[in-house]
Residue, then its C-alpha position, 0 to 999 in steps of 0.5 A: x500500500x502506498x502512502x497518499x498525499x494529502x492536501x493541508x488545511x490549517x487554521x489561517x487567520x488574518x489580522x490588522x492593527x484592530x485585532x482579527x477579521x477573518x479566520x479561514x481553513x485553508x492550504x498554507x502557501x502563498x499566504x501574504x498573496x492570500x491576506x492581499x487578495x482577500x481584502x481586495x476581493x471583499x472589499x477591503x482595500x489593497x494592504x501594503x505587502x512589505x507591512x504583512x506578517x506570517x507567524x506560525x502558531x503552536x496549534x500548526x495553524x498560521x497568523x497572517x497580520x498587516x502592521x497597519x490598519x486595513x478594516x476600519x471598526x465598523x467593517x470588522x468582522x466576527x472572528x469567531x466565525x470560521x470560513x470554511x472551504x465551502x463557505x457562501x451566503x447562508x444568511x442573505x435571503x435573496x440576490x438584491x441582498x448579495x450583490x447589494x454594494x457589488x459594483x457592476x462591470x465598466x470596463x470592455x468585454x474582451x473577445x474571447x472563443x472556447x480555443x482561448x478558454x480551453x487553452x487557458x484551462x488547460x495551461x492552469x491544470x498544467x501548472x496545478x502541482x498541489x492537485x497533481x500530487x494530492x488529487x485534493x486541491x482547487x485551482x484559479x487562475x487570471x489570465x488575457x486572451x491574448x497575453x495568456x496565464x498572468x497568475x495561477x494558485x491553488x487551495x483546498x479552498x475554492x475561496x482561498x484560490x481566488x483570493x490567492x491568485x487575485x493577490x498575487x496578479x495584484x501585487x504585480x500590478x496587473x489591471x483585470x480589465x479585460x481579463x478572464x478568471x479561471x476556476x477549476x470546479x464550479x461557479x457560485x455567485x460568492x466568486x462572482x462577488x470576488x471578482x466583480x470586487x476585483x473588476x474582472x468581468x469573466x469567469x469561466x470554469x471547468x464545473x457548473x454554475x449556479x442559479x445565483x452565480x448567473x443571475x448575479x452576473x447579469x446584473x453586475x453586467x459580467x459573464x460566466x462560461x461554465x462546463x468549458x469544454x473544447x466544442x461546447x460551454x453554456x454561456x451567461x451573462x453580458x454578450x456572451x455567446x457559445x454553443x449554448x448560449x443562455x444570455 
């Protein structure tokens, strides 16, 4: 019998000058990427980079903390609260109540076909190491239709992957106007949220899409292309066109 990889998932918490404001169950890496990413991705602002701290804790899990303030006190969250890899929305009652204060999609929809989705997919499985080794990760990446893979990350958490590779496309000063990002199971509208906080104005993804994802997106004036495949995705949202289009 062989001995498996499995992926890690840890406590991560995250901190500023105010005390905790988010705790989070994910993969240990990239973890100054992922403190970036997540305040942009929920609203948060941009961190300074050079001012975040990572500390390993007795208990294995990780401290993540910003030497200056990033939330103010009325933003603060309940750090009690423990953001699990399949978190969503399990108190909003209806979409008005989710994408209330999202900012909709201004920029330019690039013109992309299913050659340049599958292509970009497929690159990021490429780069997917963790899930190569542990079968137990997800992956996203950002990429251009034109200029290809500009990030790519991984986490056991499909949350945490966003957040990662918005903060690492982020921290090289990449504007995702334009840009597309890639997710390697399914679309629910709580990415939707992210990337629209991240002024991306695509998603496509290997898996489904949900009811909400797609309602959200047409609102917020985004587009989803969902179960990505070489001759066939659904489409939905703002001038998106496919095989299957569902506008």
């Amino acid at each position: 019998m062989e001995a498996d990889d499995l992926a890690i998932e840890t406590m991560l918490r995250l901190h500023d000058q105010n005390g905790t404001f988010a705790s989070l169950l994910g993969t240990p890496s990239d973890l100054k990427a992922l403190y970036v990413g997540h305040c942009i991705t929920e609203g948060y602002g941009r961190p300074d980079y050079n001012d975040i701290v990572v500390d390993l804790t007795f208990e294995g899990g990780y401290e993540i903390t910003s030497k200056t303030t990033v939330l103010k006190g009325t933003n603060q969250q309940n750090p009690q609260r423990i953001v699990t890899s399949s978190c969503g929305a399990c108190n909003a009652p209806g979409l008005d109540q989710l994408i209330d204060g999202l900012p909709s999609y201004v920029g330019v929809h690039s013109t992309v076909d299913l050659t340049i989705l599958n292509q970009g997919l497929g690159e990021m499985k490429s780069l997917q190491t963790g899930f190569q080794k542990t079968g137990g990760m997800h992956g996203a990446a950002i990429m251009h239709p034109t200029d290809g893979i500009l990030g790519v990350a991984e986490d056991i958490g499909r949350h945490n992957a966003v957040d990662k590779v918005v903060g690492i496309t982020s921290l090289k000063g990449i504007d995702n106007e334009g840009n597309i990002l890639l997710l390697s199971g399914r679309c629910g509208w709580d990415i939707v949220a992210k990337a629209a906080r991240s002024g991306i104005g695509t998603i496509a993804c290997v898996g489904a899409c949900s009811t909400l994802a797609a309602d959200a997106a047409r609102a917020l004036q985004m587009r989803i292309y969902a179960f990505v495949k070489p001759n066939h995705c659904v489409a939905i949202g703002t001038h998106a066109t496919s095989h299957n289009d569902k506008p």
